[in-house]
C-alpha positions as CSV (number, residue, x, y, z in Angstrom):
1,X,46.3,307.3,-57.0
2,X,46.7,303.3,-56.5
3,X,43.7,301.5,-56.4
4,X,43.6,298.3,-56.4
5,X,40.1,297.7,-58.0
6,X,41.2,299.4,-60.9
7,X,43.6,297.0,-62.0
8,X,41.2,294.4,-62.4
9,X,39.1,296.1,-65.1
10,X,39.3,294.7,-68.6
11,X,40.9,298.4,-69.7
12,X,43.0,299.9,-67.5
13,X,45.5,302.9,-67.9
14,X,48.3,301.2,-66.6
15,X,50.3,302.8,-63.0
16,X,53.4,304.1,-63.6
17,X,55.9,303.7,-61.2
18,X,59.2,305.7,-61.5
19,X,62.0,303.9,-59.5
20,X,63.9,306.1,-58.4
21,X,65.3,303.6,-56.0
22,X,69.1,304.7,-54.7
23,X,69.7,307.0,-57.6
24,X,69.4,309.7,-55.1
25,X,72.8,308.9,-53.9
26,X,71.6,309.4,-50.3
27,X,71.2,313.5,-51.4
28,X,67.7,314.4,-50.6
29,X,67.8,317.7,-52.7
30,X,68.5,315.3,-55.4
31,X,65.6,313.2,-54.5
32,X,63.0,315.9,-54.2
33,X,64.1,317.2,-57.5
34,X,63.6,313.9,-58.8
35,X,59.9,313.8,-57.9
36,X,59.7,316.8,-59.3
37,X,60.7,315.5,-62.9
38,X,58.7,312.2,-62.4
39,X,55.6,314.6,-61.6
40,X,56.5,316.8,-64.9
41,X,57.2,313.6,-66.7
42,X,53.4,312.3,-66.0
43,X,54.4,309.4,-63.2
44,X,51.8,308.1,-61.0
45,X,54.2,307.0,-58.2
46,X,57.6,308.2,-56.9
47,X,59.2,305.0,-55.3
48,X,62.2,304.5,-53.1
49,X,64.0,301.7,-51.8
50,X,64.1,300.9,-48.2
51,X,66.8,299.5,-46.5
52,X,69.8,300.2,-44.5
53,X,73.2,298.5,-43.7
54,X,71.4,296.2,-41.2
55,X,69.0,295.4,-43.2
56,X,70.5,294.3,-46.7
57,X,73.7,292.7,-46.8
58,X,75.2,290.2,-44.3
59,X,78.5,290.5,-43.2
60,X,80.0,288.1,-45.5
61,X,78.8,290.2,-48.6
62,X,80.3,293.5,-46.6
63,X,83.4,291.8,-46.7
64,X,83.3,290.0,-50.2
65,X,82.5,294.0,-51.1
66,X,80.0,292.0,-54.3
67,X,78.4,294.5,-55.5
68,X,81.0,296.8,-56.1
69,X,81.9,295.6,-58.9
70,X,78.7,296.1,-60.7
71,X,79.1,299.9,-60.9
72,X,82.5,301.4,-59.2
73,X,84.7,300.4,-61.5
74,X,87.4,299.4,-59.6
75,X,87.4,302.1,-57.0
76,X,89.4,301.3,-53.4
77,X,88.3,304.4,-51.6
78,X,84.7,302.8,-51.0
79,X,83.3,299.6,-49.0
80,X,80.2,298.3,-49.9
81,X,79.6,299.0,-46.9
82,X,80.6,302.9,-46.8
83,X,78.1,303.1,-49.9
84,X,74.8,301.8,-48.4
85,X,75.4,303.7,-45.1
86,X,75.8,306.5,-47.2
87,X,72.5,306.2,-49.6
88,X,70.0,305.0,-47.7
89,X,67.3,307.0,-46.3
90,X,66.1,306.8,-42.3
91,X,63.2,307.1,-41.4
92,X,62.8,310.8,-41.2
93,X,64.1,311.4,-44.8
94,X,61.4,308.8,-45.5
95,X,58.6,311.3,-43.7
96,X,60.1,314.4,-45.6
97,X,60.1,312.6,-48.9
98,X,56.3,311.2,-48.2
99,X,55.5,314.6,-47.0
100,X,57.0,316.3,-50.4
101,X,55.1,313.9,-52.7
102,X,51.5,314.7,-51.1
103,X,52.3,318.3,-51.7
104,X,53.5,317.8,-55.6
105,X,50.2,315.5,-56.1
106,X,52.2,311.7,-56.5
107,X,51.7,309.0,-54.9
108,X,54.8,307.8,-52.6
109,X,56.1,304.7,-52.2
110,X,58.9,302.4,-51.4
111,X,60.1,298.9,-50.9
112,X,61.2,297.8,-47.5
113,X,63.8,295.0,-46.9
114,X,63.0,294.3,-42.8
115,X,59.9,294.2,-40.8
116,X,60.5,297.8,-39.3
117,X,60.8,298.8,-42.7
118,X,57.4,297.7,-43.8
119,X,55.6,298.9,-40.0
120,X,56.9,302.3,-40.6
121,X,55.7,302.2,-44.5
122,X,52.7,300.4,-43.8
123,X,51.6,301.9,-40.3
124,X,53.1,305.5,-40.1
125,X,53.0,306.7,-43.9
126,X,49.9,304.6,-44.7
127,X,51.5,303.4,-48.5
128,X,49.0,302.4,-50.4
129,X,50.2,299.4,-51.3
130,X,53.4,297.0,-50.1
131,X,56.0,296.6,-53.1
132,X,58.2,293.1,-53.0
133,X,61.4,293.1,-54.4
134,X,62.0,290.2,-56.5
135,X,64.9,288.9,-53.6
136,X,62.2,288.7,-51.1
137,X,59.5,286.6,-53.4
138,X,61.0,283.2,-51.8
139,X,61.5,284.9,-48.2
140,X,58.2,283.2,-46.6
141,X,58.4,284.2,-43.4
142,X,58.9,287.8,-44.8
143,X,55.6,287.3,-47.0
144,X,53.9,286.1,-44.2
145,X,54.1,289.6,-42.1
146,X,53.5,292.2,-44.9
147,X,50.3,290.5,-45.8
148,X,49.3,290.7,-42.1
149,X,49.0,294.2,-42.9
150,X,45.9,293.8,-45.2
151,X,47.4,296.2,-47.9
152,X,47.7,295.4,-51.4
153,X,51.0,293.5,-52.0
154,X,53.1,294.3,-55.6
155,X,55.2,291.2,-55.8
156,X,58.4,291.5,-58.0
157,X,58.9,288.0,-59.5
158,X,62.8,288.5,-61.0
159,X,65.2,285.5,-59.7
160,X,62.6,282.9,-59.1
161,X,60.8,280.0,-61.3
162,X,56.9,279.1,-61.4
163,X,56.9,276.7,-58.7
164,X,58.7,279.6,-56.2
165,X,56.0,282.4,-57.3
166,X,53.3,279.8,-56.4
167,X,54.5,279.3,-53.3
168,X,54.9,282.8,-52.7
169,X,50.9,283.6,-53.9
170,X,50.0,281.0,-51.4
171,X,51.4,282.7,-48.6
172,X,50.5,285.8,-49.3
173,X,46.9,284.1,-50.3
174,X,47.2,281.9,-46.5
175,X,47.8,285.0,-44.6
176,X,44.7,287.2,-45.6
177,X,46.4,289.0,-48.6
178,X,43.8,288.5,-51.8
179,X,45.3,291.9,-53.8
180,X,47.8,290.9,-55.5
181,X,49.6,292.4,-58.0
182,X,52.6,290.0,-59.9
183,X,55.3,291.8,-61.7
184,X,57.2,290.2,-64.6
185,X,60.7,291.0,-63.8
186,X,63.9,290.1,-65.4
187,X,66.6,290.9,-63.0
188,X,69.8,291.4,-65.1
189,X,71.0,294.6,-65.6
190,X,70.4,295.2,-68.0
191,X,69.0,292.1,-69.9
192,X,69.4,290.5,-73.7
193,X,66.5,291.6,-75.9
194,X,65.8,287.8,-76.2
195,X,65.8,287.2,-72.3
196,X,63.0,290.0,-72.0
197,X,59.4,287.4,-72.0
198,X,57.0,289.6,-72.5
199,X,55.0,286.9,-72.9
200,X,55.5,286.0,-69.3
201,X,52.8,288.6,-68.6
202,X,50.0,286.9,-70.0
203,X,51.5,283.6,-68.7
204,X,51.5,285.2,-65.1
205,X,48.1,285.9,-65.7
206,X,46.7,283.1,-66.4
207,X,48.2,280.9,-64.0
208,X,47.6,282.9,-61.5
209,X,44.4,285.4,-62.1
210,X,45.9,288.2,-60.7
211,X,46.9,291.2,-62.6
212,X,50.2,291.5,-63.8
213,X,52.8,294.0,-64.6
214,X,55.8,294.8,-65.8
215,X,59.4,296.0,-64.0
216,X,61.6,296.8,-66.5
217,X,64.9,296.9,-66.2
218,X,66.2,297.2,-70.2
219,X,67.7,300.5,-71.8
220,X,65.5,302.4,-73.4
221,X,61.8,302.7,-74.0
222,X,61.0,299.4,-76.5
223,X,60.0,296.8,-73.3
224,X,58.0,299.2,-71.4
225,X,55.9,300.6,-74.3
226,X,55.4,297.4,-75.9
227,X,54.5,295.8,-72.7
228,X,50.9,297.9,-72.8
229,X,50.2,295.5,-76.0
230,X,50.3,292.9,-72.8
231,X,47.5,295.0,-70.7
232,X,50.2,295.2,-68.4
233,X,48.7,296.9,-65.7
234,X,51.9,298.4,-63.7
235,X,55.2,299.7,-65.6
236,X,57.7,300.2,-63.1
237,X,60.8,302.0,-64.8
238,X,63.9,302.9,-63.0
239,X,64.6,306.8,-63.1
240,X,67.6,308.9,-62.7
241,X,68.2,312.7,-63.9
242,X,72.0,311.8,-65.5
243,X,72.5,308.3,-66.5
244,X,76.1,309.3,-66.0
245,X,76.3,309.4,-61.9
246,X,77.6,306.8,-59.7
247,X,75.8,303.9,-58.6
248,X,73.9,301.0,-59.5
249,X,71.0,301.5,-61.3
250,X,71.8,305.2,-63.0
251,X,73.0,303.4,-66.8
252,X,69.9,301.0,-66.8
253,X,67.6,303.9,-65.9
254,X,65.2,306.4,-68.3
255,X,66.1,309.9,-68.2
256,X,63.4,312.4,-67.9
257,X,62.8,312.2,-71.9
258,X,62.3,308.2,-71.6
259,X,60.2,308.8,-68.9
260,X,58.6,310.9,-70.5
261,X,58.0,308.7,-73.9
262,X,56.5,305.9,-71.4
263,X,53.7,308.2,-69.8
264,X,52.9,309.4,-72.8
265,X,52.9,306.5,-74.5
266,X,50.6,304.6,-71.8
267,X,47.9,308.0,-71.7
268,X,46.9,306.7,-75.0
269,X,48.3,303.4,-75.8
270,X,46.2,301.6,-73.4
271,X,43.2,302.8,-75.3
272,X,44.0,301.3,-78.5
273,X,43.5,298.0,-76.9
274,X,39.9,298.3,-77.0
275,X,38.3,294.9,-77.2
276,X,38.0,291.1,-78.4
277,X,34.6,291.7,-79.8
278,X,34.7,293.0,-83.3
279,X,32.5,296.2,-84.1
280,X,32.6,298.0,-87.3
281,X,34.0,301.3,-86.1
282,X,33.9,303.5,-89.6
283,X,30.0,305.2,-90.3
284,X,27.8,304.6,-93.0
285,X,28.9,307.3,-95.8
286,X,32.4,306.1,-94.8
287,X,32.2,302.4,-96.0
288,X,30.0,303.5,-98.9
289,X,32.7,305.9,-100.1
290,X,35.5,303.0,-99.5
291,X,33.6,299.8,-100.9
292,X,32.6,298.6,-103.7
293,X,29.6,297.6,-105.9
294,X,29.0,295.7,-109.2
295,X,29.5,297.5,-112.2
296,X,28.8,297.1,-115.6
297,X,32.3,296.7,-117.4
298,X,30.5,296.9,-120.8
299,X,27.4,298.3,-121.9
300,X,25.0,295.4,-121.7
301,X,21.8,295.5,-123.5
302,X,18.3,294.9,-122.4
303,X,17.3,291.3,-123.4
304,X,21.2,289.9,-122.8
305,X,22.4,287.0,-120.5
306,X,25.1,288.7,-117.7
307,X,28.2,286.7,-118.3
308,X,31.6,287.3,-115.8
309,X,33.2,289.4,-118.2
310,X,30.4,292.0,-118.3
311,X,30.8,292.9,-114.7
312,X,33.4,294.8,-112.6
313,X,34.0,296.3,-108.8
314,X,34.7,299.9,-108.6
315,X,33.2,302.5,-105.5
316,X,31.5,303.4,-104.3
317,X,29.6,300.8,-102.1
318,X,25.9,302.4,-102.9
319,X,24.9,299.0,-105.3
320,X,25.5,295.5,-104.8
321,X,27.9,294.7,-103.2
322,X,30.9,292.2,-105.1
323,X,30.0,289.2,-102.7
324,X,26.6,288.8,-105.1
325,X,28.4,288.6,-108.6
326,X,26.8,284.8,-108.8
327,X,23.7,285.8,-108.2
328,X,24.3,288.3,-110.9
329,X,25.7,286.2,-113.8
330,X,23.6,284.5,-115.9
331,X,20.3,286.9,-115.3
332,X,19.1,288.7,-118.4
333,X,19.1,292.4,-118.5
334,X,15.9,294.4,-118.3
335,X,17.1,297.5,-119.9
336,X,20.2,299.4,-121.0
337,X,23.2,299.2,-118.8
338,X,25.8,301.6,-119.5
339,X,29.8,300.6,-119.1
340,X,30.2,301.4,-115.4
341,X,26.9,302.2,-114.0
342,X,26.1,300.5,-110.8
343,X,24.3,297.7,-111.4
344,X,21.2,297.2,-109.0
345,X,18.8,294.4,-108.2
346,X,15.8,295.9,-110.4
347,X,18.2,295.9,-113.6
348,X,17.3,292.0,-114.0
């Protein structure tokens, strides 16, 4: 379950998120069996996208048919158009799929594109939190409303530079929203290795004081694993069942076994964290066994002066421990000492 308060501890097990955005195809037996696999997989959230052909594209971009090219390859039986009329969800799918996630046990979610959108997610399904996509971080009058509705807001920050997040903070910030979650986002699909920033988590951070996540939108499993070395607090992952069907998103998304790799990865990852103050984690008999002490590395007879060469390091760590060796040089012996006994405090 999302909680908000969580995410502001210095540990946290980051949220999972599995996008499945559009790679339903506008099938909703396909949807619900994609839940299913992001429950199975270990997901925290099963999120949709929320839009419709109103509420997207204007009708220059309709006619331009843009975004075709990204993943038809060239077909002429579809319009852009034709395609988002056909995969977007209504608001009754949108009940079914909410209701179908409170019976699996995830948390449902998805991220609206108009203001009837976010009243029906918001007011009706009670989301537990407001997702942004990074296309709407600049869109202050859109800002301005979903933070009216005093949820938590998960703000996408793909597309835009440091000065347009700001302003996009503010207005949340102006407008009664003060949980805030920023999302390091890189939207090209998918992007260079070297175009990645993971960095830009702590950066977000730290400007801002909010936690920050991660949305990936690489191939593969590298970014979003590695982004737990960045306390990333969210990992949002697209998700499809067959990279192989038609659409957008389906090549750049994790399979079940990616998924899978992620949530598993995060159960314990996050742990290993731990924290900036240093404690000696190994017991006792354990650091005796591994360290070492002064040793005699000749025998050295009662009366004689201790020079450098008459001493060695070897375990275990029960004597004196190597850091003393000047203390130790140039004392006389006050009995025997054998090649590689221990050599102890009382011995001089």
């Amino acid at each position: 379950m999302f909680q908000y308060s969580e995410l502001q501890k210095e540990i946290v097990k980051p949220y999972v998120i599995a996008e499945i955005g559009a790679n339903h195809n506008g099938d909703m037996d396909l949807a619900k069996r994609m839940i299913d696999e992001a429950v199975r997989c270990g997901a925290d959230c099963a999120k949709f996208q929320s839009w419709s052909k109103n509420s997207i594209f204007s009708k220059k971009t309709y006619e331009d048919n843009y975004f075709l090219r990204d993943d038809y390859r060239n077909r002429t039986d579809y319009t852009l158009e034709e395609i988002v009329d056909k995969y977007h969800i209504g608001a009754e799918q949108h009940r079914e799929l909410k209701s179908y996630c409170d019976h699996v046990g995830i948390d449902f979610n998805s991220t609206p594109f108009s203001r009837a959108e976010v009243d029906l997610l918001a007011d009706e399904l009670d989301v537990s939190f407001i997702k942004v996509a990074s296309m709407d971080l600049n869109n202050i009058p859109f800002l301005s409303y979903i933070a009216q509705k005093q949820k938590p807001v998960v703000l996408s920050t793909g597309l835009c530079g440091l000065s347009e997040i700001s302003q996009g903070v503010e207005c949340l910030e102006e407008n009664g929203c003060r949980e805030i979650v920023l999302l390091h986002c890189v939207s090209i699909y998918p992007p260079k290795d070297d175009c990645v920033n993971l960095n830009n988590i702590d950066m977000l951070r730290m400007n801002f004081g909010y936690p920050v996540g991660y949305s990936d939108h690489t191939i593969g499993t590298v970014a979003p694993v590695m982004s737990l070395a960045k306390k990333a607090v969210i990992i949002e992952k697209h998700f499809t069942l067959d990279k192989n069907l038609e659409g957008w998103d389906h090549k750049i998304s994790a399979d079940p076994d990616e998924l899978r790799t992620i949530c598993q990865a995060v159960c314990s990852g996050y742990k290993m964290l731990g924290s900036f103050r240093r404690t000696v984690q190994e017991d006792e008999e354990r650091r005796t066994a591994f360290q070492r002490s002064i040793v005699a590395a000749k025998n050295i007879k009662a009366g004689e002066i201790i020079k450098e060469e008459d001493i060695d390091y070897k375990r275990p760590g029960s004597g004196l421990p190597p850091q003393y060796w000047q203390f130790v040089v140039g004392k006389a012996a006050k009995r025997d000492i054998f090649y590689d006994e221990i050599i102890r405090m009382e011995d001089f």
